[in-house]
C-alpha positions in Angstrom: 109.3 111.2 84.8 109.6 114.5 86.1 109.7 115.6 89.7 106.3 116.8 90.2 104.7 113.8 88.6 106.6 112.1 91.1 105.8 113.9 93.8 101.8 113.7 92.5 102.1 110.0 92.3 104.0 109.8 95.6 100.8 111.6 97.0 98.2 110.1 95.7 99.3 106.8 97.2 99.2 108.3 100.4 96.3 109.3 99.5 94.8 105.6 99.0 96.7 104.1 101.4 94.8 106.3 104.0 91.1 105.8 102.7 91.7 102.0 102.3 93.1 102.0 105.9 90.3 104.4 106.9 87.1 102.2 105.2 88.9 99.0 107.1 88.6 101.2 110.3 84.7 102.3 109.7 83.6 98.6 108.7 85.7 97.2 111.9 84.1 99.6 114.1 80.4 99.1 112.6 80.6 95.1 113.5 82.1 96.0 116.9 79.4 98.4 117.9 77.1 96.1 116.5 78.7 93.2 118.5 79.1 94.8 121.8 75.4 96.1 121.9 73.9 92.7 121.0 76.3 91.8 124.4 74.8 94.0 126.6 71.4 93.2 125.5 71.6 90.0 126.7 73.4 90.9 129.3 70.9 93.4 130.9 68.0 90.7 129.9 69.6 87.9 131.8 70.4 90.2 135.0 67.1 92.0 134.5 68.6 95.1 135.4 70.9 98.2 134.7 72.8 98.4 137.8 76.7 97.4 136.6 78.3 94.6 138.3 81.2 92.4 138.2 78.8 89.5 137.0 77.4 91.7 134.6 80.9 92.3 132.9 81.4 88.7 132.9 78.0 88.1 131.1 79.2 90.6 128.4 82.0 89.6 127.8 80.6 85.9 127.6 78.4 87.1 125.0 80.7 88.7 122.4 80.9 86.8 118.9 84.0 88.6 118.0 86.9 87.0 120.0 88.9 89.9 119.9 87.0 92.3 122.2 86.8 89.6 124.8 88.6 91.1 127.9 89.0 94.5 125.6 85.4 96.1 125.7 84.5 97.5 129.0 81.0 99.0 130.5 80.6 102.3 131.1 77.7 104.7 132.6 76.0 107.0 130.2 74.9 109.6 132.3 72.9 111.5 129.0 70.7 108.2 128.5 69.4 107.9 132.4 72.8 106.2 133.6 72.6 103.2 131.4 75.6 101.2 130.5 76.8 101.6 127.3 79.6 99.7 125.8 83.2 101.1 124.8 86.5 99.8 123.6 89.6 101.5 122.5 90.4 102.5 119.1 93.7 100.8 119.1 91.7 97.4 119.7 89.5 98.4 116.7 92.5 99.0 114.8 93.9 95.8 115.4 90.9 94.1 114.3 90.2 95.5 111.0 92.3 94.5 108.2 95.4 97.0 107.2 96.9 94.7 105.2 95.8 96.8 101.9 96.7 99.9 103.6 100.1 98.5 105.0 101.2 97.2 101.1 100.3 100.7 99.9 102.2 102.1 102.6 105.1 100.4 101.6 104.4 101.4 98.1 104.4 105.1 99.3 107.5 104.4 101.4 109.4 103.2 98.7 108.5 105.3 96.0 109.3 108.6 98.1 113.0 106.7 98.6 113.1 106.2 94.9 111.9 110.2 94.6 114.3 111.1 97.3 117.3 109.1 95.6 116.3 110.3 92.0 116.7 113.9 93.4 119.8 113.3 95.1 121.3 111.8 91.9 119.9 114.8 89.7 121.4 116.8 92.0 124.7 115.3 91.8 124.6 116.1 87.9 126.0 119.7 88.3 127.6 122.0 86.4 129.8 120.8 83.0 130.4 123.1 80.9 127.8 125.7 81.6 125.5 122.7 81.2 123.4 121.4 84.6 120.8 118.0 84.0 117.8 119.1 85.8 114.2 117.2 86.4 115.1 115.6 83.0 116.3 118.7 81.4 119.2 120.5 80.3 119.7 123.8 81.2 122.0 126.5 80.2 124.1 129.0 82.0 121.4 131.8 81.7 118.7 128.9 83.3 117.1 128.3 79.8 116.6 125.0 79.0 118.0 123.2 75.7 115.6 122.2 73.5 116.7 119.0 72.3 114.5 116.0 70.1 114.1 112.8 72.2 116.6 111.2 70.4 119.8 114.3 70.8 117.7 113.9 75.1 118.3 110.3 74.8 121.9 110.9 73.5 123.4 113.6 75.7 121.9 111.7 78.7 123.5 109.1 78.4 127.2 110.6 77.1 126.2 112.7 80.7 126.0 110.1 82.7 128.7 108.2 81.5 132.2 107.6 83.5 134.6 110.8 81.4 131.3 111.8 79.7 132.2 109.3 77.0 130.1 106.3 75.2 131.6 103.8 72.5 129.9 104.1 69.1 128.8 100.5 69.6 127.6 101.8 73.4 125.5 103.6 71.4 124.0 102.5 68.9 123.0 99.1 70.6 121.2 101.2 73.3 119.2 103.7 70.4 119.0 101.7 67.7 118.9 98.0 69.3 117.0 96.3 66.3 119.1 98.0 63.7 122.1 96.2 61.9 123.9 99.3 61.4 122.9 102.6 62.9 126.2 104.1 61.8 124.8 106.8 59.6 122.1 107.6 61.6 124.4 108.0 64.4 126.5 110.5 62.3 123.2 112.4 61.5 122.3 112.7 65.0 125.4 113.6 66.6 126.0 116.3 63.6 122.3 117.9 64.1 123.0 118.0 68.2 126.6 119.5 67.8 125.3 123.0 67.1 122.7 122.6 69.9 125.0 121.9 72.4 127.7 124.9 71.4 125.4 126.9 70.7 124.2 126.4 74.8 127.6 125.9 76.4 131.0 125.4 76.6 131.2 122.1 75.6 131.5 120.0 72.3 131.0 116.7 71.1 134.6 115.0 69.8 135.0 111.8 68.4 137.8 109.2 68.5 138.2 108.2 64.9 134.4 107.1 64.9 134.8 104.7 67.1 133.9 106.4 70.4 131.8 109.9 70.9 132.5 112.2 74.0 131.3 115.2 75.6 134.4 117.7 75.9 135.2 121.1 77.6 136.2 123.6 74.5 
């Protein structure tokens, strides 16, 4: 995957993990408005009256189906409605009553896909120079910053003698990891390797040598 796909994919769960936690918020804070102004209601009916008082918190609080806001929702004086009471809570105590649980396992998601980003890029990173060669986002690229064109198969290939302790892969090594189903790959092997050997001259300093066909490696000329 290349790095802006990444980097796409590493946003767009962000993204999600925002609005999930976000709609969770909205519906938690509808049923506690909803709640707390069914409280008061009651609690202004029973008193008969709009003045606030410590027996008219009590009430309130008596009167709140959501167990949570109990002791958490306070009343407060609305001067723009005539000085009536209105009800108010925090929105840390609304937070902890919705459910992030979706949001939190998409969080995590996020969380570890940018380490998996951030270690990916790290390790393409560590791929530097050989031979006038560098393995960038997936791709080869010259000395001049061009990059190689290369089939997926001579990609597949030269990744894997890249990465390789010495730069160098057993003809077995290979063969079992391109051709896994095939009994014997040794020809096609030979076909590839001939077809990429040009490619990779042709774009550097380097050249593909093999031990007596029994082992392929990527060498400075």
């Amino acid at each position: 995957m290349k790095q802006r796909y990444a980097v796409v994919v590493l946003f767009a769960l962000i993204i999600a993990s925002s609005m999930v936690s976000l709609t969770s918020y909205k519906a938690t804070e509808e049923l506690v408005t909803e709640d707390m102004n069914q409280a008061l209601a009651k609690a202004l009916d029973e008193q008969q009256s709009d003045v606030i008082s410590a027996d008219t918190i009590q009430v309130f609080n008596s009167h709140l189906q959501i167990e949570g806001l109990r002791g958490n929702a306070v009343l407060a004086v609305d001067t723009k409605k005539g000085f009536r009471p209105r009800p108010q809570v925090s929105t840390a105590t609304i937070l902890s009553l919705s459910d992030q649980r979706p949001a939190m396992v998409l969080w995590s998601m996020a969380l570890l896909w940018g380490l998996f980003c951030m270690n990916r890029y790290r390790r393409s990173m560590t791929l530097g120079l050989y031979g006038g060669l560098t393995l960038q986002e997936g791709n080869f690229v010259d000395a001049k910053g061009c990059i190689v064109k290369l089939t997926p198969m001579q990609q597949q290939l030269m990744e894997m003698l890249w990465q390789s302790p010495k730069h160098q892969l057993s003809k077995a090594e290979i063969c079992d990891a391109l051709w896994p189903k095939k009994p014997d790959a040794s020809e096609t092997l030979y076909t590839l390797i001939r077809r990429l050997k040009p490619i990779i001259e042709e774009h550097s300093d380097l050249k593909i040598e093999s031990d007596r066909g029994k082992s392929y490696g990527l060498k400075i000329k």
